[in-house]
N, C-alpha and C positions, 0 to 999 in steps of 0.2 A: 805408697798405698795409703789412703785417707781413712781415717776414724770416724766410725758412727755410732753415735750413742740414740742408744732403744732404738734403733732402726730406722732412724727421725731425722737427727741432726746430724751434720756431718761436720766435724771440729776443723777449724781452717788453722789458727794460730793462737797460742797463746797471750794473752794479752794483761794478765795478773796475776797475782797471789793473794789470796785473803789470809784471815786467822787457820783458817785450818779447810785449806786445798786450793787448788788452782783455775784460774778462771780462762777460760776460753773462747775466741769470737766462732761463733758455728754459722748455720744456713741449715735451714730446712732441707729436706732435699727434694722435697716436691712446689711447695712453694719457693725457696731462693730467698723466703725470707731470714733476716740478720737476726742472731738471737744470742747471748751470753749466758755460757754454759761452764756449772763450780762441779768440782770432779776431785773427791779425795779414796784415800785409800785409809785401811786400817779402821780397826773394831771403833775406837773409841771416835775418831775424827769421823764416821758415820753416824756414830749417834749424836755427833755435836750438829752436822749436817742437818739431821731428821729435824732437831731443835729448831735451827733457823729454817729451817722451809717453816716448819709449824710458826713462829716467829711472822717471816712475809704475811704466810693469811692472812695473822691477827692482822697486823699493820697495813692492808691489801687498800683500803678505802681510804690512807692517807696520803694526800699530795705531796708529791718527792720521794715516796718509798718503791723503788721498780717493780713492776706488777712479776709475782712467778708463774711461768707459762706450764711448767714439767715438773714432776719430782719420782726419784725412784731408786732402781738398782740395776745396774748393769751389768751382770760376772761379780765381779768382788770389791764394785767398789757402786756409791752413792755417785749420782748427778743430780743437780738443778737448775732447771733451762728460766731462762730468766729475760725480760727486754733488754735490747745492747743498749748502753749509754754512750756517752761521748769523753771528752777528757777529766782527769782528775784538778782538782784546783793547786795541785803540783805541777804535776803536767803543763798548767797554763802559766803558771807562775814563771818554769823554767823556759816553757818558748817566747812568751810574749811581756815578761816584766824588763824593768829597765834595772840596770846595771850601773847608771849615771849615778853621781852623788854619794855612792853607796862605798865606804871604806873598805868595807870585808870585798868589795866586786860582786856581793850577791845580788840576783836581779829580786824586784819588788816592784809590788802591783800598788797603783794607786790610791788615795785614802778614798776615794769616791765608790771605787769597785769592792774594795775592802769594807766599807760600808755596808754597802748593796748586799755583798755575801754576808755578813754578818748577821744580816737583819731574816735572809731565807736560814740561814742556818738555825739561830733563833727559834723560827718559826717550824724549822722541822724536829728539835728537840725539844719542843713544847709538846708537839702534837705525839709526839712518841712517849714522853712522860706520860701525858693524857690516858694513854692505855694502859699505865702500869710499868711501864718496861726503863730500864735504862740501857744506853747502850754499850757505854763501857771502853769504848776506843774510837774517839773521835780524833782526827786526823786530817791533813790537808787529801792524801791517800782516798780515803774514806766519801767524800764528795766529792760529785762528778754530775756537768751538765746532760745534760736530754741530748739524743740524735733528733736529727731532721725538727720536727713541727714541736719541738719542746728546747729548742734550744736556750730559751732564756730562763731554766726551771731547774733550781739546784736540787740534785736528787742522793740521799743518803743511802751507802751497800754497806755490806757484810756485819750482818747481827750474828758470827759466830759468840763471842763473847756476852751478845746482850742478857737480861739476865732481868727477871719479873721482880718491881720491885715492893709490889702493896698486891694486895688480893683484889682493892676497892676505891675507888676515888670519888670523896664525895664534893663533885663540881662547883656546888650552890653555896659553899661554905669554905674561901679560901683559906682562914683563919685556923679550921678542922686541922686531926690530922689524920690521915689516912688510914685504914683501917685495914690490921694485920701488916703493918710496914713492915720491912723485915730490921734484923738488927744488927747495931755496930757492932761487930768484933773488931780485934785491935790482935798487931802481930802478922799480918797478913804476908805476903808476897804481893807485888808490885801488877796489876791487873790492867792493861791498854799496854799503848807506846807510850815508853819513859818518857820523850821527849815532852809527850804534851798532858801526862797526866798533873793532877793536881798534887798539892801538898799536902794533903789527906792521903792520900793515897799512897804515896811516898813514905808517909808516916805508921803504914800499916797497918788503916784503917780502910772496911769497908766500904766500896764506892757507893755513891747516893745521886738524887738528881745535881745537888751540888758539884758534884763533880765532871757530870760531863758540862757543864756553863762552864765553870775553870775554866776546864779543857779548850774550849771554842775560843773563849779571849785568847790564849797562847798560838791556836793557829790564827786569829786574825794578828798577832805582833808579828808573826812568822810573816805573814803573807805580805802584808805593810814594813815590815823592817829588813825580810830577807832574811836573814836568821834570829835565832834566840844565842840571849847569851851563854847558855850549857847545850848545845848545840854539837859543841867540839868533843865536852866530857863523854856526849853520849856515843859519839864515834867510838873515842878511846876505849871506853867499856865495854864496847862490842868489839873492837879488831884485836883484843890481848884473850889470851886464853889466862885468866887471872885467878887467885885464891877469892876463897868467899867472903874473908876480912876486907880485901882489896878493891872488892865491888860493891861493900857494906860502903868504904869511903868513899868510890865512886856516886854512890846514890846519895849518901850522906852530903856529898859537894854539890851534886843539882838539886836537890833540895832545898840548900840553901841561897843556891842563887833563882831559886824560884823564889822565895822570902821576901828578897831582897829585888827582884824585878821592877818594883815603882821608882828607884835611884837609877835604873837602867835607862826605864823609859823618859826620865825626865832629862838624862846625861847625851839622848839620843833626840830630842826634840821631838819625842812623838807625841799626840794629843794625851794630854790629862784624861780624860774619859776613859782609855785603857784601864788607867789606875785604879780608879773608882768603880770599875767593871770587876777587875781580879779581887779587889776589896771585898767589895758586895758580897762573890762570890763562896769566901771563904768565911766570913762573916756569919753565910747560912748554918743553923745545926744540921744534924745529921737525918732527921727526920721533914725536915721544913719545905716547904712547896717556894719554890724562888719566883721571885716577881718577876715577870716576863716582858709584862709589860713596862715597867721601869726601868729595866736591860734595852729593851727596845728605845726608849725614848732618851736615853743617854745616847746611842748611836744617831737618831733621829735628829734630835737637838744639834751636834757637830755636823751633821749632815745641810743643817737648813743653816747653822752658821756658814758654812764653808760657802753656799748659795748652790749646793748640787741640783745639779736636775736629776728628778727621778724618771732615768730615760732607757732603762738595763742595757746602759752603754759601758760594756766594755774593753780594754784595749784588746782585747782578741774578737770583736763585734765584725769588723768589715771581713771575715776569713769565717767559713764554711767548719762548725764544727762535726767531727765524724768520729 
């Protein structure tokens, strides 16, 4: 017997998991058209829901954000019907990267595609700064191309965690700083996936736009190297049911091989410019607006070295993304 949520959409299969509920590919039932539908239970993980619908709105007029079609309540639990996308940048990673040259065997996508994605991702956490917001769990997960007539258009999900982070941005005045920013505390618990937060964060300090840039240089080493080097720790810390001293040294150990990342990157042949990316990054204070455009043209620059064509050819290009 098939599910219909608000008498509209009829759930075909599940297809994810966000921060907080589960995503599902639906169909209209009278049009047949395709639509992705988050569906959670429980008091609080509804009012986390309500948040990110309100969240989309705000973000409704920026390019790569999926438009929300629905929102509401069902019986006892929140939905939000949402445009279907296509695969995650994991996803392609794992069907369509290559596995050659690569010691660990992990597959990894090329420095040209890696590039390319960098420079939309870029481009979509600038524009979500823009309004205020951070988002707080940037991930390979997290990005995912367009279906059908947007397939070359990296598009950013799940603003469960995102989180408003000034009341005001004053555009005309990069030097400013933003008015009513909110503030560092320190002592925190650990806020995104371990794997790709920064070392701020790590350090239990509240996230800022600096942190989600970190974040994005580590899934571009992820995506171009096939894995990071605490990769493995962060398995471990998850498959042991462990004490809380014992996951203090857990965190404590990727932490520090996050520190230590630029002897990685250089011991692994991959461009300089990584380095100078996670540098930058961390560099920023906790209040400071990150140059965007100077991120971009460090990729830009290896970009016109290497002699790429800016052609959004990827190696998953000749195959039909759905």
């Amino acid at each position: 017997m098939s599910v219909t949520i608000n008498d509209k959409y009829i759930i075909d299969r599940q297809i994810g998991e966000g921060s907080f509920g589960k995503v599902f590919r639906a169909h209209h039932k009278t049009s047949r058209e395709k639509v992705a539908v988050k569906i959670n239970h429980g008091e609080n993980d509804n009012i986390i829901l309500k948040n990110e619908a309100r969240i989309y709105t705000i973000l409704a007029d920026i390019k790569g954000v999926p438009k929300m079609r629905n929102f509401g309540m069902d019986g006892s639990y929140n939905f939000m019907v949402m445009d279907i996308l296509g695969p995650s940048l994991l996803d392609l990673k794992n069907e369509y990267g290559s596995a050659e040259n690569n010691t660990h065997n992990e597959k990894t996508l090329s420095l040209q595609t890696v590039l390319s994605l960098g420079l939309q991702m870029l481009r979509r956490i600038e524009d979500i700064h823009t309004k205020g917001f951070i988002h707080r769990d940037i991930k390979p997960d997290n990005f995912l191309f367009g279906s059908e007539t947007h397939q070359h258009v990296l598009y950013i999900i799940d603003f469960g965690l995102t989180k408003k982070y000034c009341k005001y941005i004053d555009t005309d005045n990069s030097s400013s700083q933003d008015i009513e920013h909110i503030s560092c505390e320190t002592g925190r618990k650990i806020m995104g996936t371990e794997r790709y937060v920064s070392v701020n964060v790590h350090d239990g300090l509240t996230p800022s736009r600096r942190d989600d840039m970190e974040s994005i240089g580590y899934v571009m080493i992820f995506l171009l190297a096939g894995y990071l080097p605490w990769s493995e720790s962060v398995s471990e810390s998850k498959s042991k049911s462990e004490s809380k001293s014992a996951t203090t040294t857990h965190t404590a150990d990727i932490s520090n091989m996050k520190k230590s990342i630029g002897h990685w990157i250089l011991e692994n042949n991959l461009p300089t410019e990584y380095i100078t990316y996670i540098e930058y990054c961390r560099k920023l204070t906790f209040d400071e607006r990150p140059d965007y455009n100077y991120l971009r043209t460090l990729l830009l620059n290896l970009f016109k070295q290497k002699q790429f064509k800016v052609n959004n050819c990827f190696e998953w290009s000749t195959n039909t993304l759905s």
